[in-house]
PyMOL Python script that loads the backbone (N, CA, C, O; Angstrom):
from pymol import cmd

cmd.read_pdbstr("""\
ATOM      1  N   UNK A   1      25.371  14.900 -14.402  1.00  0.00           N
ATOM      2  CA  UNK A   1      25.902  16.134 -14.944  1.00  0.00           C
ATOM      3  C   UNK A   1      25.837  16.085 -16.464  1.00  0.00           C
ATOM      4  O   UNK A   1      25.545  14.926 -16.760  1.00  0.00           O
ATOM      5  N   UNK A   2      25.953  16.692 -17.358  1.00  0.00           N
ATOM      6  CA  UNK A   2      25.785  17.336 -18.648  1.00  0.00           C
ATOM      7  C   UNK A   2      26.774  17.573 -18.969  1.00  0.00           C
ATOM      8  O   UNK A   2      27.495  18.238 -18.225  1.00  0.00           O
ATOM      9  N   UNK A   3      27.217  17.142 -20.185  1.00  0.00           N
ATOM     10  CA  UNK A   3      28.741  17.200 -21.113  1.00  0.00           C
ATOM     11  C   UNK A   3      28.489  17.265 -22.314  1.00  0.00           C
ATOM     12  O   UNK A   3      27.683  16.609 -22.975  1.00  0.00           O
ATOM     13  N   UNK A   4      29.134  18.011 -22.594  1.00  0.00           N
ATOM     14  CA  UNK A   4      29.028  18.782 -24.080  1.00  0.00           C
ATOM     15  C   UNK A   4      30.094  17.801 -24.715  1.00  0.00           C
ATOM     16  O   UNK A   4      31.050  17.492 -24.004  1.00  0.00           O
ATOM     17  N   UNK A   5      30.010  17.292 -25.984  1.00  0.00           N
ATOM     18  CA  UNK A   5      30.490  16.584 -26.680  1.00  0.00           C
ATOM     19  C   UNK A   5      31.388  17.432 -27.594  1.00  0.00           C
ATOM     20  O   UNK A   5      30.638  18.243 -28.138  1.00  0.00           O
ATOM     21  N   UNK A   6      32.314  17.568 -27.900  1.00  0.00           N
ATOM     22  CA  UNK A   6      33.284  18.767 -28.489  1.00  0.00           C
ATOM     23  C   UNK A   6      34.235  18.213 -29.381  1.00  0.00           C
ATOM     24  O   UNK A   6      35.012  17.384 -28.909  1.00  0.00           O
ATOM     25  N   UNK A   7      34.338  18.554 -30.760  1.00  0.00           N
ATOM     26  CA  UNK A   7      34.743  17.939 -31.745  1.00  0.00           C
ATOM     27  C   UNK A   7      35.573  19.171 -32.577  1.00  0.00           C
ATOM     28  O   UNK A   7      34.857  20.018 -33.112  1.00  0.00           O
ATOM     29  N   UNK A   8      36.221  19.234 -32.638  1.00  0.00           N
ATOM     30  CA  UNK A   8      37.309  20.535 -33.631  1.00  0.00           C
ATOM     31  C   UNK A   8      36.594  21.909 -33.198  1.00  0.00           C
ATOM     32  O   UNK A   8      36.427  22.823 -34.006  1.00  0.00           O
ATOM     33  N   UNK A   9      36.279  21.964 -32.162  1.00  0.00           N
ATOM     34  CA  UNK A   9      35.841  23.019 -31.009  1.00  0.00           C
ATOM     35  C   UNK A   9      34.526  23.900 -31.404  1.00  0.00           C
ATOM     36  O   UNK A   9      34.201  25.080 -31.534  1.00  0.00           O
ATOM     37  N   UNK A  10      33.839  22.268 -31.541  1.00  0.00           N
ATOM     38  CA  UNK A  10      32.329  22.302 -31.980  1.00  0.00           C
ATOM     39  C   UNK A  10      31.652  22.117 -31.156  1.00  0.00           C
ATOM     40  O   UNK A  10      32.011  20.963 -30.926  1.00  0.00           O
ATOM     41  N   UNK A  11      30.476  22.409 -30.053  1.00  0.00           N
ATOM     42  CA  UNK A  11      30.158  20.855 -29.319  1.00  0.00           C
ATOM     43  C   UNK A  11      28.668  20.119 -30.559  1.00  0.00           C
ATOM     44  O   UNK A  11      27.855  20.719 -31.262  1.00  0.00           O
ATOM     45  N   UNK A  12      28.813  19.181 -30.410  1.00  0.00           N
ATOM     46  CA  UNK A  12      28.262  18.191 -31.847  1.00  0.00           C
ATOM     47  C   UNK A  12      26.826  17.602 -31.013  1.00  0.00           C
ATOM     48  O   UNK A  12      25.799  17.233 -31.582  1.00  0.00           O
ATOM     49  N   UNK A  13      27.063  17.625 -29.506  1.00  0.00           N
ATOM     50  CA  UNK A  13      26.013  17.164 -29.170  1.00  0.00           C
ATOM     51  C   UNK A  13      26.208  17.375 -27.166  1.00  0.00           C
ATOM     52  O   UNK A  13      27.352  17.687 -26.833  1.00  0.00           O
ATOM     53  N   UNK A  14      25.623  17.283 -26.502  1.00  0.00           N
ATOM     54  CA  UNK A  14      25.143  17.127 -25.233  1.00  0.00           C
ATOM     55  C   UNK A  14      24.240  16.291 -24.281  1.00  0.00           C
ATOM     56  O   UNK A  14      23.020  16.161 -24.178  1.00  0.00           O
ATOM     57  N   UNK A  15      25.544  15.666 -23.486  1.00  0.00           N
ATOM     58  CA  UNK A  15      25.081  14.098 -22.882  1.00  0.00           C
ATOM     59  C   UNK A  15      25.051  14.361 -21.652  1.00  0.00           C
ATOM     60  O   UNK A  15      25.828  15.240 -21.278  1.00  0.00           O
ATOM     61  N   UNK A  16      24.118  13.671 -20.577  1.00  0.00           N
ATOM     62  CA  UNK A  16      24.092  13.045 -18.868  1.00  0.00           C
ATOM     63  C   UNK A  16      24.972  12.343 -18.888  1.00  0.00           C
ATOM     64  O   UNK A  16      25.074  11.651 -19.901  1.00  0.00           O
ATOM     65  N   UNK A  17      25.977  12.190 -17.839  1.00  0.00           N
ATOM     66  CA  UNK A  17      26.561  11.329 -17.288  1.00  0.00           C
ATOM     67  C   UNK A  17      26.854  11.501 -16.207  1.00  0.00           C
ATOM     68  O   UNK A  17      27.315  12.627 -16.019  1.00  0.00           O
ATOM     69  N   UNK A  18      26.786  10.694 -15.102  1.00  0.00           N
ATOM     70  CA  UNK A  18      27.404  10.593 -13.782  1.00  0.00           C
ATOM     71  C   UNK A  18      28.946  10.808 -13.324  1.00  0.00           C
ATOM     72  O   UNK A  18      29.346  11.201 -12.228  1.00  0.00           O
ATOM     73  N   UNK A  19      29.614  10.482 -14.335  1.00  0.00           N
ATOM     74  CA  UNK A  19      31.016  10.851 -14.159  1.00  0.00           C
ATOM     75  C   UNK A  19      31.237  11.536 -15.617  1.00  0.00           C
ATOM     76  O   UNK A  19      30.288  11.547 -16.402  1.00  0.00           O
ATOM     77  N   UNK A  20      32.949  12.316 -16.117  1.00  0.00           N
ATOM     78  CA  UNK A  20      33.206  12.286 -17.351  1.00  0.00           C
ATOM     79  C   UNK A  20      33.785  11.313 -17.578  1.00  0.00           C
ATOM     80  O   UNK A  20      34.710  10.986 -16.835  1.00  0.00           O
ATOM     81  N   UNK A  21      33.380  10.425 -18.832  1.00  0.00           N
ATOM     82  CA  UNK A  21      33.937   9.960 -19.722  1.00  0.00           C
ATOM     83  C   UNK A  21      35.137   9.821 -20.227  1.00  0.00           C
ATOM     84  O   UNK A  21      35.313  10.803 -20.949  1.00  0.00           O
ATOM     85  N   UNK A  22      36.200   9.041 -20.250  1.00  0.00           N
ATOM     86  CA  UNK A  22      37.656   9.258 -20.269  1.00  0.00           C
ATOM     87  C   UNK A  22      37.829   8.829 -21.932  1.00  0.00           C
ATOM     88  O   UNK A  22      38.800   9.088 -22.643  1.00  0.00           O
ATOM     89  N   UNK A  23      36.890   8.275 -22.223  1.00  0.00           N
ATOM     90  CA  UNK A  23      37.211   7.497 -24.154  1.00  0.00           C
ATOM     91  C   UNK A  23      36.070   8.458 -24.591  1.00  0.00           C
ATOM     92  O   UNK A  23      35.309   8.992 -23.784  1.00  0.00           O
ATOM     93  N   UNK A  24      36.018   8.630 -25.900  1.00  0.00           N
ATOM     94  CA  UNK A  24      34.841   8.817 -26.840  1.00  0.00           C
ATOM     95  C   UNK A  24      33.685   8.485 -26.630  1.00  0.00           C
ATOM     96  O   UNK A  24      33.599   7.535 -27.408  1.00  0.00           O
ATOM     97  N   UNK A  25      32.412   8.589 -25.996  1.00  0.00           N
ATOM     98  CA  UNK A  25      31.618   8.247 -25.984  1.00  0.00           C
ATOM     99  C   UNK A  25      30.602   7.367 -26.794  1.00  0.00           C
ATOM    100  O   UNK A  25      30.413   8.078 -27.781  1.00  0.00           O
ATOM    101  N   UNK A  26      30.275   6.886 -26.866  1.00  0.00           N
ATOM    102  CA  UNK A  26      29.385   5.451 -27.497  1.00  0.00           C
ATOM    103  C   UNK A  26      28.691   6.065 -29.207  1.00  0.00           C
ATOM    104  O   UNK A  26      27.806   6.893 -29.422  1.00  0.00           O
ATOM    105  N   UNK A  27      29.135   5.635 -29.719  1.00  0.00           N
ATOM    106  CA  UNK A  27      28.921   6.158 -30.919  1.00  0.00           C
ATOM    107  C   UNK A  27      29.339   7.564 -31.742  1.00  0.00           C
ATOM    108  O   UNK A  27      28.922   8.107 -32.765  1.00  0.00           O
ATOM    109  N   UNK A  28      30.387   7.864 -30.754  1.00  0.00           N
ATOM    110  CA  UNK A  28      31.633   8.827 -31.311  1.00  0.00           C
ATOM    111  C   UNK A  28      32.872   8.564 -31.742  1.00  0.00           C
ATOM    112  O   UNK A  28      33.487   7.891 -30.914  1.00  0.00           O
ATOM    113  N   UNK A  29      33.538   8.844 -32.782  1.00  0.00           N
ATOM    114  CA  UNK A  29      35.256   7.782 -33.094  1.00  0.00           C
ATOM    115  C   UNK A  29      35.909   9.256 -32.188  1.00  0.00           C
ATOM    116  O   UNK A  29      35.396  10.239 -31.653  1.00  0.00           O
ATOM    117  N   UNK A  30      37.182   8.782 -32.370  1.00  0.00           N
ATOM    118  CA  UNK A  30      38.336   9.660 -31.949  1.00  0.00           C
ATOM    119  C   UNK A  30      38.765  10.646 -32.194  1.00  0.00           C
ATOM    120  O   UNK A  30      38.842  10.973 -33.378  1.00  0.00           O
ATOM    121  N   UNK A  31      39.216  11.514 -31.165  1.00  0.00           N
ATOM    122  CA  UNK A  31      38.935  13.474 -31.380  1.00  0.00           C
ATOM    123  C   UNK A  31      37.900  13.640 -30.887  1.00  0.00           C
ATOM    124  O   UNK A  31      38.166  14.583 -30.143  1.00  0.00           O
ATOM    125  N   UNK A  32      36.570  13.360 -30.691  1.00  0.00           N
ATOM    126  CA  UNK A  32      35.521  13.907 -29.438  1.00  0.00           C
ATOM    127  C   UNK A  32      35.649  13.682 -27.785  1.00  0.00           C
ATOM    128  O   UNK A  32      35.879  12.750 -27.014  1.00  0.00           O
ATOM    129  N   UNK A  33      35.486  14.475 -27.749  1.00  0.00           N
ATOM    130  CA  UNK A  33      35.660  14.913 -25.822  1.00  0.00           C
ATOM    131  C   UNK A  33      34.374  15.359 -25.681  1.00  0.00           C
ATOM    132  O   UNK A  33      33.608  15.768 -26.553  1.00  0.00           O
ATOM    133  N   UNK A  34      34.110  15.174 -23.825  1.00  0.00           N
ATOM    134  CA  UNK A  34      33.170  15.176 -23.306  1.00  0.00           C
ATOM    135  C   UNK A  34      33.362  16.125 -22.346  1.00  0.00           C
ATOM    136  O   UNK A  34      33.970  15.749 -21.345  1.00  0.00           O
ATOM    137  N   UNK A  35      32.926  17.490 -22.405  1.00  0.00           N
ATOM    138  CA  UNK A  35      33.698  18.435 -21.127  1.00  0.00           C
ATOM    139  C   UNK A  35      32.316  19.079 -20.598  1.00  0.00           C
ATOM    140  O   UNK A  35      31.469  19.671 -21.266  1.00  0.00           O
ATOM    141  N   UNK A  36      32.320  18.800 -19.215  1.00  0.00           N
ATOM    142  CA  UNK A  36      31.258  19.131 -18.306  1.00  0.00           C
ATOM    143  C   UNK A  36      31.015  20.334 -19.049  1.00  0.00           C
ATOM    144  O   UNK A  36      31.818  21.017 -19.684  1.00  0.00           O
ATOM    145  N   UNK A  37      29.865  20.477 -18.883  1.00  0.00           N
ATOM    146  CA  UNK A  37      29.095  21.897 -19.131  1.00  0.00           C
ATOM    147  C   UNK A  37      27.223  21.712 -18.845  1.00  0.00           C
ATOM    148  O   UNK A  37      26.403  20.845 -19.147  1.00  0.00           O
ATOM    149  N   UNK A  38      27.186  22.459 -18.430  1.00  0.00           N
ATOM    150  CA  UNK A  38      25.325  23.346 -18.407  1.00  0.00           C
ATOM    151  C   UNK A  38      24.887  24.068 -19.072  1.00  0.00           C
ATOM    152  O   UNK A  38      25.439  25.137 -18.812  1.00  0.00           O
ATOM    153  N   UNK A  39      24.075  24.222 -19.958  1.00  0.00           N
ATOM    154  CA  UNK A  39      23.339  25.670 -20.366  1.00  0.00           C
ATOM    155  C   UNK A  39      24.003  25.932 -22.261  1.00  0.00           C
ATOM    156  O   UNK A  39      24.064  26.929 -22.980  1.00  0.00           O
ATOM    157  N   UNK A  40      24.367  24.553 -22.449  1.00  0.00           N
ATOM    158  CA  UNK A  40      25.220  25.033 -23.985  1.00  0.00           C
ATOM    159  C   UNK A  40      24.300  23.955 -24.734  1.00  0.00           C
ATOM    160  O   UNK A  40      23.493  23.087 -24.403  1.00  0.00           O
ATOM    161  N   UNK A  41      24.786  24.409 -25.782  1.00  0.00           N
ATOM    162  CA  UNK A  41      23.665  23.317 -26.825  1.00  0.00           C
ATOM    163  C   UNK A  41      24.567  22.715 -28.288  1.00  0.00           C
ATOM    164  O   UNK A  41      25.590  23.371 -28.484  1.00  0.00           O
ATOM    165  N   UNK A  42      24.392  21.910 -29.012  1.00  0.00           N
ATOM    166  CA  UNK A  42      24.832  21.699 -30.083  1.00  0.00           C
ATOM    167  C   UNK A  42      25.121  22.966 -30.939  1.00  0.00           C
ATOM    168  O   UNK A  42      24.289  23.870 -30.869  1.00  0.00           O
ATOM    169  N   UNK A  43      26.350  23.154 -31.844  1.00  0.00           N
ATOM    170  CA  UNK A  43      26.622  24.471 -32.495  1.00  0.00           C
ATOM    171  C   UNK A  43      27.478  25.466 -31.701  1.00  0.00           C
ATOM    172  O   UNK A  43      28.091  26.288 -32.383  1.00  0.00           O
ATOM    173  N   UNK A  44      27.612  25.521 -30.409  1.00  0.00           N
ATOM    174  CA  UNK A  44      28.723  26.349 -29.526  1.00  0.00           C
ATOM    175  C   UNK A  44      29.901  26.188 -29.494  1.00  0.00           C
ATOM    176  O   UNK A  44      30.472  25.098 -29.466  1.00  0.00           O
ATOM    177  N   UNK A  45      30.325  27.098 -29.494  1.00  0.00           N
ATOM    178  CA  UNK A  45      32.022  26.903 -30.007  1.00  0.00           C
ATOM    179  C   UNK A  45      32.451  26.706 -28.549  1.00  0.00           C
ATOM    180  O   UNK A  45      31.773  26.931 -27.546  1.00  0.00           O
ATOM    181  N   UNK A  46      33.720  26.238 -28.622  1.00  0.00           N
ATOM    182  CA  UNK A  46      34.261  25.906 -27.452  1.00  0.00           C
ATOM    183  C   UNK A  46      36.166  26.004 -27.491  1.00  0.00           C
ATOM    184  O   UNK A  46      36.926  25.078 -27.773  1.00  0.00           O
ATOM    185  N   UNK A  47      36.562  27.509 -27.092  1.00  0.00           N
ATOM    186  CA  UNK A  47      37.652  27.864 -27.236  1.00  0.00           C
ATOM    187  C   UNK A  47      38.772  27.588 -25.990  1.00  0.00           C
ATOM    188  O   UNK A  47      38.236  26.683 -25.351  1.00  0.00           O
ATOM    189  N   UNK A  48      39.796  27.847 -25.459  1.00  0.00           N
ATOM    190  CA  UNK A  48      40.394  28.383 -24.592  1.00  0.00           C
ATOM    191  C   UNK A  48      39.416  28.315 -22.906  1.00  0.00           C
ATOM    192  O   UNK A  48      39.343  29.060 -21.929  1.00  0.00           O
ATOM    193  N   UNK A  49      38.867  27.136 -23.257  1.00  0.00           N
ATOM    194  CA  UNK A  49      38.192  26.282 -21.635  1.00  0.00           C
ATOM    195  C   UNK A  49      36.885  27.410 -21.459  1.00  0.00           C
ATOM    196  O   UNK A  49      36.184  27.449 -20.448  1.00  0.00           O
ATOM    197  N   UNK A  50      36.686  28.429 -22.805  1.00  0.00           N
ATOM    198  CA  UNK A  50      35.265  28.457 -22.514  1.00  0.00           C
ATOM    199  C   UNK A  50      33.785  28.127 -23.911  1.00  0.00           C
ATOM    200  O   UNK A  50      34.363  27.962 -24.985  1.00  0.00           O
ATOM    201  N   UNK A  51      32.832  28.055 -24.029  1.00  0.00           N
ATOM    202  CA  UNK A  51      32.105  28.129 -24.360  1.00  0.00           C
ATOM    203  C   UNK A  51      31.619  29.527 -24.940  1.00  0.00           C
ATOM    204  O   UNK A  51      31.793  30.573 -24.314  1.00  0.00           O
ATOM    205  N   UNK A  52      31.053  29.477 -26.069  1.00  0.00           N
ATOM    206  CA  UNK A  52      30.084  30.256 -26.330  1.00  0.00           C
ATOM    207  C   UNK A  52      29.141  30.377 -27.521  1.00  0.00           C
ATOM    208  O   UNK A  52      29.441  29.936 -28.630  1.00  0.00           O
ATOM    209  N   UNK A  53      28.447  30.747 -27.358  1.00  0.00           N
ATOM    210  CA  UNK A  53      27.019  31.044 -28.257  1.00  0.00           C
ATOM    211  C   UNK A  53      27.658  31.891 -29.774  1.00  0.00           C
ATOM    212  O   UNK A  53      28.349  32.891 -29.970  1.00  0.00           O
ATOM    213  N   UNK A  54      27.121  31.065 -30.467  1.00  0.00           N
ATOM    214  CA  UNK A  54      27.777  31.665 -32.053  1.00  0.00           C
ATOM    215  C   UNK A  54      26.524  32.034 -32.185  1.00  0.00           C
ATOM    216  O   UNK A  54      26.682  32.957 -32.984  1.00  0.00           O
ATOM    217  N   UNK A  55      25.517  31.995 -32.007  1.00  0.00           N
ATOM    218  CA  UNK A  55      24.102  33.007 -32.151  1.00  0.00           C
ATOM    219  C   UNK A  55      23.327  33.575 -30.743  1.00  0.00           C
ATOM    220  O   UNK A  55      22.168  33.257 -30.475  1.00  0.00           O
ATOM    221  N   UNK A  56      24.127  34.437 -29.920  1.00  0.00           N
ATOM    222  CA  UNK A  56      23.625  34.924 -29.120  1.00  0.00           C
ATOM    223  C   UNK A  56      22.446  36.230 -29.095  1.00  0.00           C
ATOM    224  O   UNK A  56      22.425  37.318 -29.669  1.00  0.00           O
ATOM    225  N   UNK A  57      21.460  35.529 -28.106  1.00  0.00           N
ATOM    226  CA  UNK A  57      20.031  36.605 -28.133  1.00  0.00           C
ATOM    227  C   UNK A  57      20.492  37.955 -28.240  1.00  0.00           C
ATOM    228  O   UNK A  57      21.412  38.521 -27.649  1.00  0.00           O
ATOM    229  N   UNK A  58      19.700  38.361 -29.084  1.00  0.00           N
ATOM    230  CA  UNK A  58      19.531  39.764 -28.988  1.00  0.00           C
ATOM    231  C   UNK A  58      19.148  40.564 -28.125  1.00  0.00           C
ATOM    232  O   UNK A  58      17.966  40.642 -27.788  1.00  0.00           O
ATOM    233  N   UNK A  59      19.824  41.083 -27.769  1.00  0.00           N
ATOM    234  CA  UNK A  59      19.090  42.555 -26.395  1.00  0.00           C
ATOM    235  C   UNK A  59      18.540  43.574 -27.330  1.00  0.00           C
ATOM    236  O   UNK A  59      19.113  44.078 -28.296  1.00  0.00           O
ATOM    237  N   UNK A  60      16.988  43.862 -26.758  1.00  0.00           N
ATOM    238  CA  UNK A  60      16.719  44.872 -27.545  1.00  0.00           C
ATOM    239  C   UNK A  60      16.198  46.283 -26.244  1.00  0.00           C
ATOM    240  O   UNK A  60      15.571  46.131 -25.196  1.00  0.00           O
ATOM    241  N   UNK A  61      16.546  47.087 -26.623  1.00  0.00           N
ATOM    242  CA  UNK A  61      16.311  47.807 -25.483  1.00  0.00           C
ATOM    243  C   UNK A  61      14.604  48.758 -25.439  1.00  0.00           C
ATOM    244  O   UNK A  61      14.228  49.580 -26.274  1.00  0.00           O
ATOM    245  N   UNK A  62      13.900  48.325 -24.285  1.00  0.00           N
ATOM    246  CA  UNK A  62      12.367  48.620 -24.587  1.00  0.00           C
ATOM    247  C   UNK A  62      12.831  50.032 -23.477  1.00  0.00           C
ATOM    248  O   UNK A  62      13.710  50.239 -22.641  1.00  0.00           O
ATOM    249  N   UNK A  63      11.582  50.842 -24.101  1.00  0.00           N
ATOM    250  CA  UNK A  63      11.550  51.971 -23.605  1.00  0.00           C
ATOM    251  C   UNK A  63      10.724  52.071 -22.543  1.00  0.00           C
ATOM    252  O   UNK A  63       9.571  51.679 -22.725  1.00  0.00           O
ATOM    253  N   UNK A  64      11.116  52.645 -21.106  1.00  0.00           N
ATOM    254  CA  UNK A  64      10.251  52.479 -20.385  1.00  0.00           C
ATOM    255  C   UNK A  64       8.531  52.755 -20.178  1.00  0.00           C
ATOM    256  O   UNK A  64       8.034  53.842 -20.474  1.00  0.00           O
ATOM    257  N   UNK A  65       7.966  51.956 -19.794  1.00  0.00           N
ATOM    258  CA  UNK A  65       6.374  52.535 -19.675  1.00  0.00           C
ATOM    259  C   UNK A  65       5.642  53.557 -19.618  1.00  0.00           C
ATOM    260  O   UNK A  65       6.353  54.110 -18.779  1.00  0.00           O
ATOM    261  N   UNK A  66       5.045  54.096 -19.742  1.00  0.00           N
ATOM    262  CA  UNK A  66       4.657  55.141 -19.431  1.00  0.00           C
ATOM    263  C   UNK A  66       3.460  54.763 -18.132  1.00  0.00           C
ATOM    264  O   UNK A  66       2.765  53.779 -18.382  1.00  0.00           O
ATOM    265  N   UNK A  67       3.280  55.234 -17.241  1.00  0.00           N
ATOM    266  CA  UNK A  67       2.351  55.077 -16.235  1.00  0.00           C
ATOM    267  C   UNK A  67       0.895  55.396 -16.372  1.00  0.00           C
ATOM    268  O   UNK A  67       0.742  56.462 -16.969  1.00  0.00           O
ATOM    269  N   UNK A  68      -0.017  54.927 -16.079  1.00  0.00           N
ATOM    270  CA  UNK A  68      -1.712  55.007 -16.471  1.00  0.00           C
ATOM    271  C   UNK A  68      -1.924  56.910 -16.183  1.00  0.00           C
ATOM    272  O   UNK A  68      -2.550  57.608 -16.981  1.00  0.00           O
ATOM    273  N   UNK A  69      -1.391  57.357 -15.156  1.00  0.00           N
ATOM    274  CA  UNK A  69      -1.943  58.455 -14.937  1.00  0.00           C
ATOM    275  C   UNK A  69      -0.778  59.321 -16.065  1.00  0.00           C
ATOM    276  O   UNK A  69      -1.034  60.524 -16.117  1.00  0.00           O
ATOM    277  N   UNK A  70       0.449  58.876 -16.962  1.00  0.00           N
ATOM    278  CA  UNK A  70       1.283  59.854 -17.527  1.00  0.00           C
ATOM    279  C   UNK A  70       0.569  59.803 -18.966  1.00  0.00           C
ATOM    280  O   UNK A  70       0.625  60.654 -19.854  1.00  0.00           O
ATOM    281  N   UNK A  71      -0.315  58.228 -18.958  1.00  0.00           N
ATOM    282  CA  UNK A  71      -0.966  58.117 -20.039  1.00  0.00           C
ATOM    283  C   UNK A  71      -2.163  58.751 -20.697  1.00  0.00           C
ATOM    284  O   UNK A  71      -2.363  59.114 -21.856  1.00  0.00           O
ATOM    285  N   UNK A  72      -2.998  58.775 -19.456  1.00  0.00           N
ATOM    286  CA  UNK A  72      -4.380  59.910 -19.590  1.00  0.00           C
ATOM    287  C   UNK A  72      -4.005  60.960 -19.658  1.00  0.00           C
ATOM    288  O   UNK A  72      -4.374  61.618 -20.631  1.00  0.00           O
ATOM    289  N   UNK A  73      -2.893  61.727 -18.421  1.00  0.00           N
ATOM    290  CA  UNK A  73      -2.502  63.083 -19.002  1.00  0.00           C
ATOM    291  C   UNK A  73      -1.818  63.704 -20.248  1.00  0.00           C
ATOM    292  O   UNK A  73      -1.923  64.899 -20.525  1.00  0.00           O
ATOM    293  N   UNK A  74      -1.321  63.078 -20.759  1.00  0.00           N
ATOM    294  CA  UNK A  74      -0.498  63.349 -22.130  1.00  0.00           C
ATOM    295  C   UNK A  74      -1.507  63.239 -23.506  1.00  0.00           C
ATOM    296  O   UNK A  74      -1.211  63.872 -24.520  1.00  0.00           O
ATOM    297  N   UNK A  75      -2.890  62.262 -23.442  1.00  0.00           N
ATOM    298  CA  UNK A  75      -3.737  62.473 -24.166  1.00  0.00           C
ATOM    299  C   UNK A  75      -4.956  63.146 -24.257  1.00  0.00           C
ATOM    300  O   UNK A  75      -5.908  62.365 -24.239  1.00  0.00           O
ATOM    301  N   UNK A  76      -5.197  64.084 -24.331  1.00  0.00           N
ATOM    302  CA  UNK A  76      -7.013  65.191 -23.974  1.00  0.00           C
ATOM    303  C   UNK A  76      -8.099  64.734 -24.211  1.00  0.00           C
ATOM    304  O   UNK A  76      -9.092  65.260 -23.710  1.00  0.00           O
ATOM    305  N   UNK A  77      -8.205  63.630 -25.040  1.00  0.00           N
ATOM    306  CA  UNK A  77      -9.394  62.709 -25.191  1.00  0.00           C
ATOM    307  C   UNK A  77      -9.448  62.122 -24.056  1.00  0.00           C
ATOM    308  O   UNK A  77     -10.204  62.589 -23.205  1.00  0.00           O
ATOM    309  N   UNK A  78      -8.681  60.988 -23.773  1.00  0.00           N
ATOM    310  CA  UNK A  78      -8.598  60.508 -22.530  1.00  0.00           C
ATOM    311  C   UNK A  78      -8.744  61.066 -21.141  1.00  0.00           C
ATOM    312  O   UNK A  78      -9.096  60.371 -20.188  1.00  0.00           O
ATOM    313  N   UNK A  79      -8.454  62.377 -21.059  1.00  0.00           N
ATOM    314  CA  UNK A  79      -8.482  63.114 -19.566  1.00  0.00           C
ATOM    315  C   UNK A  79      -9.801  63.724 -19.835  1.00  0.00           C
ATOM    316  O   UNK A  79     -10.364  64.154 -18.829  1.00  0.00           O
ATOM    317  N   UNK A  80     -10.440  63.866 -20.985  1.00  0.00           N
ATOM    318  CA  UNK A  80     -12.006  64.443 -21.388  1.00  0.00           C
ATOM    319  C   UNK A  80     -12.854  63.490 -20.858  1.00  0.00           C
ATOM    320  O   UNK A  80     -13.841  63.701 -20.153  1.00  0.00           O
ATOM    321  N   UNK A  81     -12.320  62.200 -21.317  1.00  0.00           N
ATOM    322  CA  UNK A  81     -13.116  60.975 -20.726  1.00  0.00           C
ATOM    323  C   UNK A  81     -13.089  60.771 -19.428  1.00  0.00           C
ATOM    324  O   UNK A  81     -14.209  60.721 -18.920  1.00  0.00           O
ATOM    325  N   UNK A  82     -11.871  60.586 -18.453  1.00  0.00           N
ATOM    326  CA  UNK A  82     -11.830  60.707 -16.950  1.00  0.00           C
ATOM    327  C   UNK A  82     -12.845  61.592 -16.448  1.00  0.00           C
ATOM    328  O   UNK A  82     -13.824  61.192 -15.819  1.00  0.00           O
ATOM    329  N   UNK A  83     -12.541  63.166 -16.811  1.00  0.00           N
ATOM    330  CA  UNK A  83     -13.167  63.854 -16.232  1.00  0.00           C
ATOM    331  C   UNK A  83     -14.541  63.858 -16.190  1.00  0.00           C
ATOM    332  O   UNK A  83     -15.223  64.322 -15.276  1.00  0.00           O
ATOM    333  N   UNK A  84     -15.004  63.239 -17.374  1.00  0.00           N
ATOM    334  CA  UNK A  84     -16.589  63.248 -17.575  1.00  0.00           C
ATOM    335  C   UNK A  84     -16.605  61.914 -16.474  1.00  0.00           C
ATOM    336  O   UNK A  84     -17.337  62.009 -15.490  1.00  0.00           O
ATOM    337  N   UNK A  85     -15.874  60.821 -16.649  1.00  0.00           N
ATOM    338  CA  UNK A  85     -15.971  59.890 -15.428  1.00  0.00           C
ATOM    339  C   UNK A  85     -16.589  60.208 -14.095  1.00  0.00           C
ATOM    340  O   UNK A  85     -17.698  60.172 -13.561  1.00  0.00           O
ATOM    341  N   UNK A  86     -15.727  60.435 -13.898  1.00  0.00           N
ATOM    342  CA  UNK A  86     -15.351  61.376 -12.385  1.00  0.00           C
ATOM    343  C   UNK A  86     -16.423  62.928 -12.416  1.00  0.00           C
ATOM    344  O   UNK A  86     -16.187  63.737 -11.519  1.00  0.00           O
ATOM    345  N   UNK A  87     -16.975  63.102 -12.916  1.00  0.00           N
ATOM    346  CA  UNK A  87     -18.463  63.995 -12.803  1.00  0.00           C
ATOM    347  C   UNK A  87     -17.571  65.491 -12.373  1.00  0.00           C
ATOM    348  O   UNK A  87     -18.040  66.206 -11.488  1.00  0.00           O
ATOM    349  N   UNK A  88     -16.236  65.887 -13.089  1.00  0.00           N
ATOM    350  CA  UNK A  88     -15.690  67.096 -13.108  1.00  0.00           C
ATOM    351  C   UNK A  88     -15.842  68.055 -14.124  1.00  0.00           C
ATOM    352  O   UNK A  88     -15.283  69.148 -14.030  1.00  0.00           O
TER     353      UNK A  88
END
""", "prot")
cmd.dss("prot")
cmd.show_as("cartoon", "prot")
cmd.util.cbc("prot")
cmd.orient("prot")
């Protein structure tokens, strides 16, 4: 399992271990804890038994597609070209 190393409700780093850790871990002094976690990385704050991302991804919102046939129709070059395609 994966333990976030957590220091003045920092995590400082992220370790494997088979069990948690009851002391400081091996080349940590006193005041670091080791609290199970997945999916967090060095730099995450760690409040009130949760985690979180002090630089969380951006959502950007994409506009939906337009479809091949909404695409040729909406341009007259393009439906000039089909049609000459297509021998209309």
């Amino acid at each position: 399992m994966k333990y976030a190393i957590v220091k003045n409700g920092v995590v400082v780093n992220v370790i494997e271990y088979e069990t948690q850790p009851t002391t400081p871990p091996p080349g940590f002094e006193a005041g670091h804890v080791a609290i199970q976690a997945d999916g967090v990385n060095p730099g995450w704050h760690y409040a009130n038994g949760q985690f979180t991302d002090p630089n969380p991804p951006e959502v950007v919102e994409m506009p939906t597609p337009m479809s091949l046939t909404d695409m040729i129709l909406s341009n007259p070059a393009e439906l000039a070209k089909l049609k000459t395609a297509l021998g209309i």
